[in-house]
C-alpha positions as YAML, in Angstrom:
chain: A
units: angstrom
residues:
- id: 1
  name: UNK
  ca: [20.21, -40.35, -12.87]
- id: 2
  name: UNK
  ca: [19.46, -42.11, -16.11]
- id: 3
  name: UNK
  ca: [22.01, -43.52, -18.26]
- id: 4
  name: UNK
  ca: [23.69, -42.03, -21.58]
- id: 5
  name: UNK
  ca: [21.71, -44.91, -23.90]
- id: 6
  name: UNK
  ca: [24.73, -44.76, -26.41]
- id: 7
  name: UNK
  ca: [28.22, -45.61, -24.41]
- id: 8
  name: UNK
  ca: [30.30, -45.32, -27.33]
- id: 9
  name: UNK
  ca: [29.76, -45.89, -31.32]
- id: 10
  name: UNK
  ca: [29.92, -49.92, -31.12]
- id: 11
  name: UNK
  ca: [27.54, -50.02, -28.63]
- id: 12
  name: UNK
  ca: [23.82, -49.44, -27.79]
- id: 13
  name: UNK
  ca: [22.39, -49.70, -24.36]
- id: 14
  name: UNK
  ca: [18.94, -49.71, -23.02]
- id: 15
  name: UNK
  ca: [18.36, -46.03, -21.05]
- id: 16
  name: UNK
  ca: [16.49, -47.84, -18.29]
- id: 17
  name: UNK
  ca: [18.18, -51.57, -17.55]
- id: 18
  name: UNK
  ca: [21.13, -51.26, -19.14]
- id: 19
  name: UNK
  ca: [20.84, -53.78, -21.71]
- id: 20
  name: UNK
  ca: [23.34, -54.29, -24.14]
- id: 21
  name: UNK
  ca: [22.14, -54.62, -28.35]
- id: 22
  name: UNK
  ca: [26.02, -55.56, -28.71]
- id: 23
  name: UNK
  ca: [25.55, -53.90, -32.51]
- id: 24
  name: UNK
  ca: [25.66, -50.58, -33.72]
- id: 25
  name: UNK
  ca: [22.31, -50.29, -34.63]
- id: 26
  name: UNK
  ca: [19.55, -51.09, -32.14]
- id: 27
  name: UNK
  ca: [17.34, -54.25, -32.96]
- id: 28
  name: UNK
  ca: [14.01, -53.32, -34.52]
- id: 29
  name: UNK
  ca: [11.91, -53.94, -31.11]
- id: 30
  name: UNK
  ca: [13.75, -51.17, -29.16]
- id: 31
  name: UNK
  ca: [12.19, -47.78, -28.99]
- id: 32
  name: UNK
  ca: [14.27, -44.37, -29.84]
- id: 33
  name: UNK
  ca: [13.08, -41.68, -27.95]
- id: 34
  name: UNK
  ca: [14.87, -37.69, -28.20]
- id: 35
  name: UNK
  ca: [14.53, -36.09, -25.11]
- id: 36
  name: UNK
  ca: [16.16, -32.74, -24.44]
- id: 37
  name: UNK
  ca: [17.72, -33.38, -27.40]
- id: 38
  name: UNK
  ca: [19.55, -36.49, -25.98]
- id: 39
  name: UNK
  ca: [18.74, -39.71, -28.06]
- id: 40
  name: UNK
  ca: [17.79, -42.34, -25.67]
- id: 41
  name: UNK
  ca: [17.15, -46.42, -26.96]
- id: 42
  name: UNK
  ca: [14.45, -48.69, -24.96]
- id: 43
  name: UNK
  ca: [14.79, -52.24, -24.86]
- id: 44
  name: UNK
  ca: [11.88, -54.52, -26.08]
- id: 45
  name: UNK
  ca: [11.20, -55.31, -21.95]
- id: 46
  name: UNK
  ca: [11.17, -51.58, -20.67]
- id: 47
  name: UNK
  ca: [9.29, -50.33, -24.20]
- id: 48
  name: UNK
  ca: [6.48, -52.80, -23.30]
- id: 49
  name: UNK
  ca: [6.52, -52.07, -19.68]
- id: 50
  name: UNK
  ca: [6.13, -48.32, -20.03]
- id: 51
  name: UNK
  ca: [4.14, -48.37, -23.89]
- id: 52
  name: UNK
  ca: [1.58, -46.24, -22.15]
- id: 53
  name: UNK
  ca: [3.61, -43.57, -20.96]
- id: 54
  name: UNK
  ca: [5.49, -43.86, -24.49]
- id: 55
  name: UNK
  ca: [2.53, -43.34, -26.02]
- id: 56
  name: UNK
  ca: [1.74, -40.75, -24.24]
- id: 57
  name: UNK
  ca: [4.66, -39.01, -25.20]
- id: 58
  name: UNK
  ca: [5.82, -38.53, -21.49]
- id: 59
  name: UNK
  ca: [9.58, -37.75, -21.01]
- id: 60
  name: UNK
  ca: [11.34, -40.82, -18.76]
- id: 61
  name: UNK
  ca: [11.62, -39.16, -15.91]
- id: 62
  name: UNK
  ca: [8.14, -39.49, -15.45]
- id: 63
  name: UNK
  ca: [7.99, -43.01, -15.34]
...
């Protein structure tokens, strides 16, 4: 089960890891991605781990 990437309105969390921005705006190395019409943030790490499948345009539960 994936995580909600937005917790509450202070606070922006990676979907995958969990990762804390700590801002209200994601840094400009994170990926947003709508899926289902859910809004979902990527870390820097995960984006570059899974850039293919982004890319691709592959929903996260395929990776």
């Amino acid at each position: 089960m994936q995580q909600v990437a937005r917790r509450d309105a202070a606070e922006i969390t990676c979907a995958l890891c969990d990762t804390s921005a700590d801002s209200e705006t994601a840094p400009p190395t994170w990926i947003c991605s709508v899926e289902n019409g859910r809004r979902q943030y990527f870390c820097e790490k995960c984006a570059r781990t899974h850039i293919r499948a982004i890319e691709s345009r592959l929903d996260s539960a395929w990776w």
